[in-house]
C-alpha atoms as a printed R data frame, in Angstrom:
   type eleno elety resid chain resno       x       y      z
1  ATOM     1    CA   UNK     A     1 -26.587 -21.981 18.404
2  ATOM     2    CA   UNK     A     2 -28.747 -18.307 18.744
3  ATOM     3    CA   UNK     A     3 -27.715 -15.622 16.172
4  ATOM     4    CA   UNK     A     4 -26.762 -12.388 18.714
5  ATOM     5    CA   UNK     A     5 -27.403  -8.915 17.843
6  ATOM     6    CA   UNK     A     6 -25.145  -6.054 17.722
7  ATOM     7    CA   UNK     A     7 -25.774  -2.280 17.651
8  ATOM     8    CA   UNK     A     8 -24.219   0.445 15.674
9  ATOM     9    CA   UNK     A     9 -24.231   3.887 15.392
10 ATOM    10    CA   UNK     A    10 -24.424   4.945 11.705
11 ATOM    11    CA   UNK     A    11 -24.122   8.559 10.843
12 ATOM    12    CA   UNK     A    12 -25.535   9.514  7.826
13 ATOM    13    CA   UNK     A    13 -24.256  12.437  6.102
14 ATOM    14    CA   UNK     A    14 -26.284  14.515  3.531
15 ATOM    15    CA   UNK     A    15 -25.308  15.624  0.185
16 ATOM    16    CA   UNK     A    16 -27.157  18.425 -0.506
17 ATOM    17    CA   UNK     A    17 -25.784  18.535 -4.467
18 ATOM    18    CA   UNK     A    18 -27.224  15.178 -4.767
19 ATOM    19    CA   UNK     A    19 -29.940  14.645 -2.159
20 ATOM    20    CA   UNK     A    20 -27.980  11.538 -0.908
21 ATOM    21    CA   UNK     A    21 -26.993  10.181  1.819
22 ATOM    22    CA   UNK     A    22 -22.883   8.634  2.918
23 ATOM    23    CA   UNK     A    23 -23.207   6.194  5.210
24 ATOM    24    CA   UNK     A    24 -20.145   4.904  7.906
25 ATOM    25    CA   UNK     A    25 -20.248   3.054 10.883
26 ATOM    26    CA   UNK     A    26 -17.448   4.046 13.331
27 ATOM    27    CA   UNK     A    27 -17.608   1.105 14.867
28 ATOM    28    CA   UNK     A    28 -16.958  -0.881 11.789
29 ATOM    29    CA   UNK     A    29 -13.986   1.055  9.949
30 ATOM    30    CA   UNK     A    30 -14.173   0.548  6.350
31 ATOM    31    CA   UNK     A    31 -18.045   0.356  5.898
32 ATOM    32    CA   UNK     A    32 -19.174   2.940  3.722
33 ATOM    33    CA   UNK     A    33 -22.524   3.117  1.612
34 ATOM    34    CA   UNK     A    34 -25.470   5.600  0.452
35 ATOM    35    CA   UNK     A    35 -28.556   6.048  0.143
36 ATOM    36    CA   UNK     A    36 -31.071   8.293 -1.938
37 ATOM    37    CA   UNK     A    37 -33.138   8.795  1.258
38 ATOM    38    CA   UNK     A    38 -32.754   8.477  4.966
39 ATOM    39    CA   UNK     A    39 -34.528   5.063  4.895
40 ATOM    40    CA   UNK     A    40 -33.039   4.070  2.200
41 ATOM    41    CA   UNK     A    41 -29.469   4.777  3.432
42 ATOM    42    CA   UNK     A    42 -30.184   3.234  6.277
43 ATOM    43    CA   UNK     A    43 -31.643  -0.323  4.691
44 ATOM    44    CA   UNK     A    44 -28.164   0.335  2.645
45 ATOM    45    CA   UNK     A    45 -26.261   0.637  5.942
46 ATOM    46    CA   UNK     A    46 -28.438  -2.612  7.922
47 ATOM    47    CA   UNK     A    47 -27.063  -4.368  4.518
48 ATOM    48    CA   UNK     A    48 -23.450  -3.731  4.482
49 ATOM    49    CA   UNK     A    49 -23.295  -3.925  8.286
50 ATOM    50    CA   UNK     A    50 -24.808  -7.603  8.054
51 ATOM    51    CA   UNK     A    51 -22.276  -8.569  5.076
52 ATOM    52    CA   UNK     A    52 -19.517  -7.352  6.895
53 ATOM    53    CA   UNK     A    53 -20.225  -9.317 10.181
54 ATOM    54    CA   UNK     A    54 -21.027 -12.409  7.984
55 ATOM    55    CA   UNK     A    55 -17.304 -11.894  6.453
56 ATOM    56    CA   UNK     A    56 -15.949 -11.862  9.949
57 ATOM    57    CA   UNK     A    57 -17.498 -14.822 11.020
58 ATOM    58    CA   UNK     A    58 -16.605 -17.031  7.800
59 ATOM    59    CA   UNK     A    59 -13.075 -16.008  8.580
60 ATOM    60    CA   UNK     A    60 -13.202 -16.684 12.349
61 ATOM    61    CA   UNK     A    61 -12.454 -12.885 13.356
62 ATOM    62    CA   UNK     A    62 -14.042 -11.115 16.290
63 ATOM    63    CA   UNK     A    63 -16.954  -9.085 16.013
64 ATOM    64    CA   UNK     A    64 -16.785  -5.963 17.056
65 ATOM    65    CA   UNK     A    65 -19.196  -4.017 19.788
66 ATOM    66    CA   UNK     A    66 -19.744  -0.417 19.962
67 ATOM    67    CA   UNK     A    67 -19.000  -0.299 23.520
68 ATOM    68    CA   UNK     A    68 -19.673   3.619 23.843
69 ATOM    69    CA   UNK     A    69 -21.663   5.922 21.676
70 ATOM    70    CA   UNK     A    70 -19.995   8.267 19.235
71 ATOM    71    CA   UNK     A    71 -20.911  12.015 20.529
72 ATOM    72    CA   UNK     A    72 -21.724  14.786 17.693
73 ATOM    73    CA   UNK     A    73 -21.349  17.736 19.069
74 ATOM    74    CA   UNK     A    74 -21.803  21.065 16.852
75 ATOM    75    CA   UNK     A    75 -19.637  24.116 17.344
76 ATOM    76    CA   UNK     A    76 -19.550  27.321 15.738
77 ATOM    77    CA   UNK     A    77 -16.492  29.591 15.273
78 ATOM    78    CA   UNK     A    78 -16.099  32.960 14.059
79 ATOM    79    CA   UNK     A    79 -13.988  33.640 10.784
């Protein structure tokens, strides 16, 4: 049997206090990890993403897809 590969969007969300990096998938509610860089926040995020998919499968449940893209879309408003 050949492994498959999935995709996921990760958004990676700065902490400028820190100089971190939150992790989530959106795809994958309930993954959340960080990072002290961008590459390392996203080795961090490859990592949980692959433990949580290995979960699934040892307990038989579906895996999901990220069947669209999340958008980001910035929008300013005066106060």
């Amino acid at each position: 049997m050949s492994e498959r590969e999935y995709a996921y969007t990760v958004l990676l969300d700065p902490d400028p206090d820190s100089g971190t990096y939150t992790v989530t998938v959106p795809a994958l509610p309930g993954i959340v990890t960080q990072g002290s860089s961008v590459d390392d926040a996203i080795v961090q995020a490859r990592e949980a993403i692959q433990v949580h998919i290995e979960g699934l499968l040892a307990d038989g449940q579906p895996i999901p897809e990220e069947r669209e893209r999340p958008q980001v879309v910035t929008i300013r408003v005066a106060a």
